[in-house]
C-alpha positions as CSV (number, residue, x, y, z in Angstrom):
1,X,0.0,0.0,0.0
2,X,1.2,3.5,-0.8
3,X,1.2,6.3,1.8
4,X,0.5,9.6,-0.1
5,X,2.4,12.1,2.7
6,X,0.4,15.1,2.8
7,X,2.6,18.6,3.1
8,X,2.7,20.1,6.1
9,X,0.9,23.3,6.8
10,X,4.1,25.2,7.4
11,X,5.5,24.1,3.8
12,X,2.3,25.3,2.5
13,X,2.8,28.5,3.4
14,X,6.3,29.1,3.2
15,X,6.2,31.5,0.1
16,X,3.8,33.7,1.5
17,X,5.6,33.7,5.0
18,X,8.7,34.7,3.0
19,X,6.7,37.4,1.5
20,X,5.0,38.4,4.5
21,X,8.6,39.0,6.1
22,X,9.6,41.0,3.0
23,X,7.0,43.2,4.0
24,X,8.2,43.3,7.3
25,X,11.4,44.6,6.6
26,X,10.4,47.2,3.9
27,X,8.4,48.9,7.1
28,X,10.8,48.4,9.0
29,X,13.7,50.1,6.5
30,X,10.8,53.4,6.9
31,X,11.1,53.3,10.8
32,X,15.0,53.4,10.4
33,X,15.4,55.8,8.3
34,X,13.1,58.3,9.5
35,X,14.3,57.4,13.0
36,X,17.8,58.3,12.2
37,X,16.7,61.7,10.7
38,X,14.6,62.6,13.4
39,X,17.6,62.0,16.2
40,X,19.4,64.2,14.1
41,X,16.3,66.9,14.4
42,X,16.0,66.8,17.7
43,X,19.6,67.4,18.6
44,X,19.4,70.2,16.7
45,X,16.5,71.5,18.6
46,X,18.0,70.6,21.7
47,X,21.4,72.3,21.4
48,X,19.4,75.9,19.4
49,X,19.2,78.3,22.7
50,X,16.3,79.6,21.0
51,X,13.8,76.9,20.0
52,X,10.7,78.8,17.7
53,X,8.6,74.8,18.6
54,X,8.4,72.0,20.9
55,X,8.9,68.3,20.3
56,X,5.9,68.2,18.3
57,X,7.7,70.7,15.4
58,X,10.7,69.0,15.5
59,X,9.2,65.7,14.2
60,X,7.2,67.0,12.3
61,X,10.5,69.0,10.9
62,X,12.2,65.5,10.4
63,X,9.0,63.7,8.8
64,X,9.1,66.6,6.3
65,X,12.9,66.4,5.6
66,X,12.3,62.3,5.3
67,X,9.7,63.4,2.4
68,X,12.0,65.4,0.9
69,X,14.7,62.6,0.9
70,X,12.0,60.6,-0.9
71,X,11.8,63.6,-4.1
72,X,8.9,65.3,-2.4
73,X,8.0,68.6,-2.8
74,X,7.0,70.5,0.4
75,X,5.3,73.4,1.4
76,X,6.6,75.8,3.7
77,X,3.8,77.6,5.6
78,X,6.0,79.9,8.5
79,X,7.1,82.5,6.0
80,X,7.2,86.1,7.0
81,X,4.5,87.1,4.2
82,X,2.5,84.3,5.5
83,X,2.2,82.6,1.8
84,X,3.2,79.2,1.3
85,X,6.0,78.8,-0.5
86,X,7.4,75.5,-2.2
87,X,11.0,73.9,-1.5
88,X,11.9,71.3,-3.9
89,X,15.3,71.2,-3.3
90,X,16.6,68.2,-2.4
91,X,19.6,67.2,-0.6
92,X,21.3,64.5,-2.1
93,X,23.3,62.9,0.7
94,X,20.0,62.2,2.4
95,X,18.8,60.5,-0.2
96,X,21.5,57.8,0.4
97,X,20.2,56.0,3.8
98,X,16.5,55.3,2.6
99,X,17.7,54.1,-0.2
100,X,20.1,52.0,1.0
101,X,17.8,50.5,3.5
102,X,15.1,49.8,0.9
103,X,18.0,48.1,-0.9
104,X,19.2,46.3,1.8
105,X,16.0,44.7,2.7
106,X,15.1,43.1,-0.9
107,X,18.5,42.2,-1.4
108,X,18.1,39.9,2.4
109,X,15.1,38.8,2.0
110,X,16.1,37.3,-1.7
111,X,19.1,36.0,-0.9
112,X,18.6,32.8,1.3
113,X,22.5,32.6,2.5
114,X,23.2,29.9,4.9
115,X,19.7,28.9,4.9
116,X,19.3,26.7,2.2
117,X,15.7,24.5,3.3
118,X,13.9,28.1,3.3
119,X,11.8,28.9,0.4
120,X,12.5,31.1,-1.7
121,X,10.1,33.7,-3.1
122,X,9.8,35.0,-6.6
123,X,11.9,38.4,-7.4
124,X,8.9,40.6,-8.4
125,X,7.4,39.0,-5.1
126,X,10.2,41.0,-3.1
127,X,10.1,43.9,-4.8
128,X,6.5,44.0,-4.6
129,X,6.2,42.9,-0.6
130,X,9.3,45.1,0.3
131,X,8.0,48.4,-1.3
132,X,4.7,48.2,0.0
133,X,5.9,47.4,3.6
134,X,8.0,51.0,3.3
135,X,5.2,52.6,1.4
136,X,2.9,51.5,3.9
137,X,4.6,53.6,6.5
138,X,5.3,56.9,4.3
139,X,1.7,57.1,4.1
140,X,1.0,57.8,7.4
141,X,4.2,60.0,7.5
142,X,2.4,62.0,4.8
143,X,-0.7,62.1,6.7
144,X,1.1,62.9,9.7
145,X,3.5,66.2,7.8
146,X,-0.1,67.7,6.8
147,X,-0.7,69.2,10.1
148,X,3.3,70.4,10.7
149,X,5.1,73.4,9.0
150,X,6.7,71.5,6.0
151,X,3.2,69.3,4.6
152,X,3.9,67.1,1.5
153,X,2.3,67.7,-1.8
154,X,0.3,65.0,-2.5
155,X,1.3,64.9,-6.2
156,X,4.7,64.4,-6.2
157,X,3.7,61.8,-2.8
158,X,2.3,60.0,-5.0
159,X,4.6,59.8,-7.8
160,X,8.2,60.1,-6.7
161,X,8.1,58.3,-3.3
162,X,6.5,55.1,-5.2
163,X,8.8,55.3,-7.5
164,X,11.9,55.4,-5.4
165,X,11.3,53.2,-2.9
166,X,10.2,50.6,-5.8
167,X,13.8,51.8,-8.1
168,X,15.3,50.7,-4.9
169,X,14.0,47.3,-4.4
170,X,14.6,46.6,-7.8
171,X,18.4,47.5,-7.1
172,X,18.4,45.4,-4.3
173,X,16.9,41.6,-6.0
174,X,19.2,42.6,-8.8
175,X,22.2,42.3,-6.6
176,X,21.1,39.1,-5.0
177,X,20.6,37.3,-8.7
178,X,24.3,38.5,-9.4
179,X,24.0,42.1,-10.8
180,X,22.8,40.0,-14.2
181,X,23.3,42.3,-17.7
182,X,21.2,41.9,-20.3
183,X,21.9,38.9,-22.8
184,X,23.1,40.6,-25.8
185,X,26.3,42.3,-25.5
186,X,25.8,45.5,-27.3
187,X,23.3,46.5,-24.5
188,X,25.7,45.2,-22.0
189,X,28.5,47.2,-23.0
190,X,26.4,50.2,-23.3
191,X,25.3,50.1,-19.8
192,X,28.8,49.7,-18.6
193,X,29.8,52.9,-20.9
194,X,27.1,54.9,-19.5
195,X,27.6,54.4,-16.0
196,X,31.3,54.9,-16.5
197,X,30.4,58.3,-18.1
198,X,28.2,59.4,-15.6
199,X,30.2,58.8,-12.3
200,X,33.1,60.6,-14.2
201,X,30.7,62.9,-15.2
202,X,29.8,63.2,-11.4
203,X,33.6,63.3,-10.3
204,X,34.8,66.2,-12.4
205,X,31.9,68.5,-11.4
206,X,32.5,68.0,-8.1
207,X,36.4,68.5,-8.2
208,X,35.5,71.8,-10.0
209,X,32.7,72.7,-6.9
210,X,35.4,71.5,-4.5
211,X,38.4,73.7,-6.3
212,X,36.0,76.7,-6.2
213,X,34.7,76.7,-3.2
214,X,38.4,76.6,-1.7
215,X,39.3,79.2,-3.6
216,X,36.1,81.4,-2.2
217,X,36.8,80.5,1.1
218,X,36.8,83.4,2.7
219,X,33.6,84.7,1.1
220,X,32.0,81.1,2.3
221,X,33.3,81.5,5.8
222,X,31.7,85.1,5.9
223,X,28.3,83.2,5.1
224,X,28.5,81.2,7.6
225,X,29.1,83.5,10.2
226,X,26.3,85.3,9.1
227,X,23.9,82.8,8.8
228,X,24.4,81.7,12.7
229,X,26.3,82.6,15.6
230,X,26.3,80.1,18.3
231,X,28.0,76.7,17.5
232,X,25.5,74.6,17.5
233,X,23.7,76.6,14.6
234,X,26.8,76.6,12.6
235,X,27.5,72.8,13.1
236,X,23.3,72.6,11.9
237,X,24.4,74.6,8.5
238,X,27.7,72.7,8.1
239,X,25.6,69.5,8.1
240,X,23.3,71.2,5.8
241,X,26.1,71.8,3.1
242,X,27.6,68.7,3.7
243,X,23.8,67.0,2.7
244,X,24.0,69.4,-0.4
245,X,27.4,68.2,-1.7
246,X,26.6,65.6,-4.2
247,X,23.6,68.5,-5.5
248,X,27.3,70.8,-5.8
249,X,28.8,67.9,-7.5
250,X,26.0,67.7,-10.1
251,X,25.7,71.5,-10.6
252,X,29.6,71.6,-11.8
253,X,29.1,68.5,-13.8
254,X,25.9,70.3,-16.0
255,X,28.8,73.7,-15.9
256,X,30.8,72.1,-17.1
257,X,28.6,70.6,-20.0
258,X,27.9,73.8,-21.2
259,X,24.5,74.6,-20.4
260,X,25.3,75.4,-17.1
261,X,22.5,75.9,-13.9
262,X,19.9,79.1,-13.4
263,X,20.4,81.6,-10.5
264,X,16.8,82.6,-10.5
265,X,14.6,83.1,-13.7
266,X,16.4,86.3,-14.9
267,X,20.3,84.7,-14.0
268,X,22.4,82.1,-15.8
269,X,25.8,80.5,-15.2
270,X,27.8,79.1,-17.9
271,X,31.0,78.9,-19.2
272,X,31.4,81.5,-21.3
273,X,29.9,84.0,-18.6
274,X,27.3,84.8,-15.5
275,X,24.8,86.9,-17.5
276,X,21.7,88.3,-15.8
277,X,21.6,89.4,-12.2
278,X,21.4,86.4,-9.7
279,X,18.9,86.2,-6.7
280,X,21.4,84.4,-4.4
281,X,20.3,83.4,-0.7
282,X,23.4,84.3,1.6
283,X,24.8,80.5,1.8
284,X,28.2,78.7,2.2
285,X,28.0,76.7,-0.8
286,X,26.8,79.4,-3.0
287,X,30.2,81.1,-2.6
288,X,31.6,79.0,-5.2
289,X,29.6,80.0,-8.0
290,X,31.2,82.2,-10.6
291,X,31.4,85.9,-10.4
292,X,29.6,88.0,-12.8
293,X,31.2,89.0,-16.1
294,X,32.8,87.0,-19.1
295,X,34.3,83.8,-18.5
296,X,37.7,83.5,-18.7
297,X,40.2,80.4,-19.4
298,X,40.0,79.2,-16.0
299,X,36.0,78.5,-16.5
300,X,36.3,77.2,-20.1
301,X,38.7,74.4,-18.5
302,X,35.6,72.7,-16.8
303,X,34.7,71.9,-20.2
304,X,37.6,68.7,-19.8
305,X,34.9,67.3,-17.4
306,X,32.8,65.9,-20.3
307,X,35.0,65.7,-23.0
308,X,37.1,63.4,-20.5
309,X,33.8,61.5,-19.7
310,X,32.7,60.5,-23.2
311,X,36.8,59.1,-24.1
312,X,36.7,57.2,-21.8
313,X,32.5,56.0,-22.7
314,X,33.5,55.5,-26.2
315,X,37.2,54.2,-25.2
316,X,34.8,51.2,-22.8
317,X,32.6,50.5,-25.7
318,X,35.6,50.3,-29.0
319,X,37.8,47.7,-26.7
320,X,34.7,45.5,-26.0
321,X,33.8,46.0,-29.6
322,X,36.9,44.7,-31.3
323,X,35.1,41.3,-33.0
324,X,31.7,43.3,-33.8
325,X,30.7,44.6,-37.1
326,X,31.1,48.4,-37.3
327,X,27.3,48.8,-37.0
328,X,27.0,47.3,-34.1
329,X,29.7,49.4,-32.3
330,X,28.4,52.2,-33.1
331,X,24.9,51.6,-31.6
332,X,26.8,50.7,-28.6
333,X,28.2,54.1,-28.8
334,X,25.2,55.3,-29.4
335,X,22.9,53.7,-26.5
336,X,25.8,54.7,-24.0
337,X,25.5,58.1,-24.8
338,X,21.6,58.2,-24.3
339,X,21.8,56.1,-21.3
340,X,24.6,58.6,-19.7
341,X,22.0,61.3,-20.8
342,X,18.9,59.8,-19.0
343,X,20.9,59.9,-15.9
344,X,22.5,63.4,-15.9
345,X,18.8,64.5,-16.9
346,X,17.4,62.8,-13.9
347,X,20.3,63.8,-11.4
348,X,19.7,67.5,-12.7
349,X,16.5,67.3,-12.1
350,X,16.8,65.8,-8.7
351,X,19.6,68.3,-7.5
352,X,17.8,71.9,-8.4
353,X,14.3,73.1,-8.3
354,X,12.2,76.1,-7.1
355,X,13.1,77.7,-3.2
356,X,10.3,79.5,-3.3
357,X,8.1,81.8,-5.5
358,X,9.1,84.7,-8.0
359,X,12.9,84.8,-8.9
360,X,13.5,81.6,-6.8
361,X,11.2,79.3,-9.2
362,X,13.7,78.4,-10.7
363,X,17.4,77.2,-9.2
364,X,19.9,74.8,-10.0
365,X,20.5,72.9,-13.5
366,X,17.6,72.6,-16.1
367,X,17.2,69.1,-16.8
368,X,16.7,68.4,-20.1
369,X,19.2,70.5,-21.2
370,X,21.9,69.3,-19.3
371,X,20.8,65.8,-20.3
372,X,20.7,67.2,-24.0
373,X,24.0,68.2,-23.7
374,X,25.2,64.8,-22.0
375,X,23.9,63.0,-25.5
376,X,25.7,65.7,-27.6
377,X,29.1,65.0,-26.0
378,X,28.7,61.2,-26.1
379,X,27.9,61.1,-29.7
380,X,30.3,63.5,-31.2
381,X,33.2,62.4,-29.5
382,X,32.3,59.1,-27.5
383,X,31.0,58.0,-31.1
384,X,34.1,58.6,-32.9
385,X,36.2,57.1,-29.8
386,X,34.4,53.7,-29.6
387,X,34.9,53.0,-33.9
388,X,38.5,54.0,-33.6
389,X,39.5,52.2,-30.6
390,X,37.8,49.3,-32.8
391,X,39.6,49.9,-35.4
392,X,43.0,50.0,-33.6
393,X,42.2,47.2,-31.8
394,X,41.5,45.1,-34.9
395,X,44.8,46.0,-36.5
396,X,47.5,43.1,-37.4
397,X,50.9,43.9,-36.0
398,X,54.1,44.3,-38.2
399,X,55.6,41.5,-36.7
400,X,52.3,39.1,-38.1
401,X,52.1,40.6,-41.0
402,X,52.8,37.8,-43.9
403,X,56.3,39.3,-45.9
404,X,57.0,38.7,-49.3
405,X,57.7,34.7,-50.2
406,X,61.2,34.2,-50.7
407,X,62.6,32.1,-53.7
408,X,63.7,28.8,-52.2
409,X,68.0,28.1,-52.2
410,X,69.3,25.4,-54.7
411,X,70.4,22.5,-53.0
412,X,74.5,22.2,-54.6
413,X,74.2,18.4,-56.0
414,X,76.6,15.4,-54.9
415,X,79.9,15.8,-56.4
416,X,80.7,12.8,-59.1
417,X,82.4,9.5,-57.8
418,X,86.3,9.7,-58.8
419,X,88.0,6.2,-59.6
420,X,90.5,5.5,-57.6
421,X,94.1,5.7,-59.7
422,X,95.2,2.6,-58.0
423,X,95.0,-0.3,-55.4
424,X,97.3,0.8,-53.1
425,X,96.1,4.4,-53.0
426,X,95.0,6.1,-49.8
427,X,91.8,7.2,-49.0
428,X,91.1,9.5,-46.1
429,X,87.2,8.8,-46.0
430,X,85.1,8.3,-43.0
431,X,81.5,7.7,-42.9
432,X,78.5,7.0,-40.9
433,X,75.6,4.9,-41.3
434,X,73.2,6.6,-43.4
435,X,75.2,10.1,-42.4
436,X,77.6,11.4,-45.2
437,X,81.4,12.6,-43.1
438,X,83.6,15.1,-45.1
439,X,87.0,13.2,-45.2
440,X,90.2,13.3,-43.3
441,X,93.4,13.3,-43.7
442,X,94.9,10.4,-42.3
443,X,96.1,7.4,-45.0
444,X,94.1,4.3,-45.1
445,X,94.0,1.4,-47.3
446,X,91.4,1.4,-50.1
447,X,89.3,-1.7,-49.7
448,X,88.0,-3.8,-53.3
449,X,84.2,-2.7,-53.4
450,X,83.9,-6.2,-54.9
451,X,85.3,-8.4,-52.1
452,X,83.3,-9.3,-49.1
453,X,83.3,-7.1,-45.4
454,X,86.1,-7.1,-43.9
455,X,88.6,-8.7,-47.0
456,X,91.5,-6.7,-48.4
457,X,92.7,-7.1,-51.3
458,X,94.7,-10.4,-51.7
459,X,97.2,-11.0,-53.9
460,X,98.5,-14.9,-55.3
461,X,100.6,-16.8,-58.1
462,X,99.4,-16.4,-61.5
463,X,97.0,-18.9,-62.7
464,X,99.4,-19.0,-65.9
465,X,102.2,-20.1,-63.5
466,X,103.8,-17.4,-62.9
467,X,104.9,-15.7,-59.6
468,X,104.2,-12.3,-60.5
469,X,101.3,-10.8,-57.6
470,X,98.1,-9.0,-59.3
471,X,95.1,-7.8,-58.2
472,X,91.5,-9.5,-57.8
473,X,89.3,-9.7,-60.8
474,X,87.4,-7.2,-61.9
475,X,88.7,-4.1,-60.0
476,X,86.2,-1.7,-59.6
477,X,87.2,2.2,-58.5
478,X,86.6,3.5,-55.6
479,X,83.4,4.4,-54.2
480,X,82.9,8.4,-53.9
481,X,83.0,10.4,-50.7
482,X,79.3,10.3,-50.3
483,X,78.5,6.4,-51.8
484,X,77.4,3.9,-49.7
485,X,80.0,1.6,-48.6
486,X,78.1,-0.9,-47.3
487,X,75.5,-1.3,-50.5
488,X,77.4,-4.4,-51.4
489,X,77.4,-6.1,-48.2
490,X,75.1,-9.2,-47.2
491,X,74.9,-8.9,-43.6
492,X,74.6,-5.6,-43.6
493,X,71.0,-4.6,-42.9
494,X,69.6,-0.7,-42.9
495,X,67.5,1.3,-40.4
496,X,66.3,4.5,-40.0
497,X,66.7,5.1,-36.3
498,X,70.2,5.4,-34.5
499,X,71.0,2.2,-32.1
500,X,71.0,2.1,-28.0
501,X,74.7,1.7,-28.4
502,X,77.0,0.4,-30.3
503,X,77.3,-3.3,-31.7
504,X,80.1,-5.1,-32.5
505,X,80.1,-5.6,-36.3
506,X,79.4,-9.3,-37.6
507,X,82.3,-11.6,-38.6
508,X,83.5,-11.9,-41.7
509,X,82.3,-14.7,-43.5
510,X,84.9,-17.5,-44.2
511,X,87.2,-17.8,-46.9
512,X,87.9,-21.6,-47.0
């Protein structure tokens, strides 16, 4: 009889357990994050000798920055004119700990690590379980920043914070399945190129922001002073700039593309000038921006930053690109230059935006035309890089190239046998099996080709009665420096591979 073993309950529901601790985690990657930021709040408010709110403002301070961190607009409602005015501004640097946290969480709940016997859900499982867990709790944060001084618009709450948190899940299950690249190797390459140009992109703007700002010093110390006097609202600016870095590092990069960032609607910083007059908030990091006036060789050299980026996009594509047809390269080259573009453009976007109303509408980089002008570098010089690094790389060195055929040396021929003028002539001939010697010099008696191994040349009474010696029958002349001597032996008996050692020769036969 056969026992059909029904599955236990647990193993029934293992998937959905697994999912139900995805969503677990996303919630509780929220709660960290807007934990940290609200530690950070209140320690500000604690250390400020003059506190405008109690507890209450300072959360709901830190739920509004943890929106903004998320790409959420937010309304400030405490202005002197008593107007609401937007801030879409958003710090970079925060945006780093949600995300990583939303990252994190996918990324542990897909990979199973030591525990092999757990199931294992499906990837769009965790990213769909993870997200709403963390969306979950930004609703109620959203709810909760309506009744504080920063509230949330609910537009951009519900478009950028979805898509964030669900960008960053998808990061996550795509480093546990092994950071997989598409299967063809054009779009692979492309992807490489374009994150290769975007992080130098990234690196040269904010060397240029760094190089700036150190050379302003002075003006940005000034700022600060103004701005607060007490330590502890200086150290609450420093960490201010120090969350608006990466937003400095992306305002050089788009300078140094060319189309450069707005200071206000009627103000505009490029390289070839600062035209317009700038409504500029007294800041640290502001400082650093360019004076007004023509630009002068010192600003055209940030234009290095992209032309640096796309050599070394279209120098990534042309090596991998070396056994590919030309078309092919070159939408390689191509697709890294849009992809490069699509992030500038969204990294713009991200680091400016309006700080309020009239003037301030408009601050920082315009997107699409610093991702424009991302495109435009890549595919008139990262274009032109990739097919000649192709074509360099598909080039046959000197030393492998085939040279000219040669005719082929005559072969000098055997010389022709000499007789021998006599019997008792010497020969100074020495030879090897098979392996013609050049002769010597020492005297040796010639042998009678005709006589057996090993017989000289014998001598006898005349067969007419006389006593008068003469040679054997038939004398024959003697063999030639490269003849075979032993051609007319019987026991002699040829190979073609050289002996162990040496063997004695065979006996001569007899004579009787």
């Amino acid at each position: 009889m056969t026992h059909v073993t029904e599955p236990h309950p647990l193993v029934q529901g293992g998937r959905s357990a697994a999912l139900a601790t995805a969503c677990v985690r996303g919630a509780v990657a929220a709660g960290l994050g807007l934990g940290a930021l609200a530690v950070l709040v209140i320690a500000a408010w604690i250390s400020s000798p003059y506190p405008d709110s109690g507890p209450a403002g300072a959360l709901h301070v830190a739920a509004g920055i943890w929106l903004l961190a998320h790409g959420v607009d937010l309304v400030r409602t405490d202005t002197l004119s008593g107007l609401p005015v937007p801030l879409d501004v958003v710090p970079l640097l925060l945006v780093a700990l949600p995300v990583w946290l939303v990252h994190r969480a996918a990324r542990d709940t897909l990979d199973p690590g030591d525990d092999v016997v757990r199931p294992r859900p499906s990837p769009g499982g965790v990213v769909g379980a993870v997200a709403g867990g963390y969306l979950l709790v930004a609703a109620g944060v959203v709810v909760y920043s309506e009744s504080g001084p920063l509230p949330a618009d609910l537009v951009t709450a519900g478009l950028w914070l979805p898509a964030v948190v669900t960008g960053a899940a998808g990061t996550g299950v795509w480093t546990a399945l092994g950071r997989p690249l598409p299967g063809q190797r054009q779009a692979a390459a492309a992807l490489r190129a374009a994150g290769l140009g975007t992080l130098t992109l990234l690196a040269g703007g904010a060397v240029a922001a760094a190089v700036s700002l150190a050379w302003h010093a002075g003006r940005a110390q000034a700022s600060l002073e103004g701005l607060a006097g007490e330590w502890s609202g200086r150290v609450t600016v420093l960490l201010l700039v120090l969350a608006l870095l990466p937003n400095a590092a992306v305002w050089g990069a788009a300078y140094g593309l060319g189309p450069g960032f707005t200071l206000g609607t009627g103000a505009l910083a490029t390289p070839l000038g600062l035209v317009g007059d700038p409504a500029v908030p007294p800041f640290p990091l502001f400082a650093a921006l360019p004076a007004e006036g023509r630009g002068t060789w010192v600003h055209w050299a940030t234009a290095a930053v992209p032309l640096v980026a796309a050599v070394l996009q279209g120098r990534l594509v042309g090596r991998a690109a070396r056994t590919w047809a030309a078309r092919e390269a070159a939408l390689a080259a191509l697709g890294a230059a849009w992809g490069c573009g699509a992030a500038v453009a969204v990294l713009a976007g991200a680091a400016g935006g309006p700080l309020g109303t009239g003037r301030l509408s408009a601050f920082g980089p315009v997107w699409w035309q610093a991702g424009a002008a991302a495109v435009l570098w890549g595919v008139c010089v990262g274009v032109p890089v990739a097919m000649g690094v192709r074509a360099w790389g598909r080039r046959v060195p000197r030393s492998e190239r085939p040279g000219p055929e040669r005719a082929p040396v005559p072969v000098a021929s055997a010389p022709a046998p000499v007789p021998a003028p006599s019997m008792g002539a010497s020969v100074g001939a020495s030879v090897t099996v098979g392996v013609p010697v050049a002769a010597s010099s020492g005297p040796v008696d010639a042998a009678v080709p005709d006589a057996p191994a090993g017989e000289e040349a014998r001598t006898g009474p005349d067969p007419d009665g006389g006593d008068a010696p003469h040679p054997a029958p038939h004398p024959a002349p003697r063999p030639a420096a490269y003849a075979d001597p032993f051609g007319d032996d019987p026991g002699f008996e040829p190979y073609d591979y050289l002996p162990a050692a040496w063997e004695a020769p065979p006996p001569p036969p007899s004579t009787d």
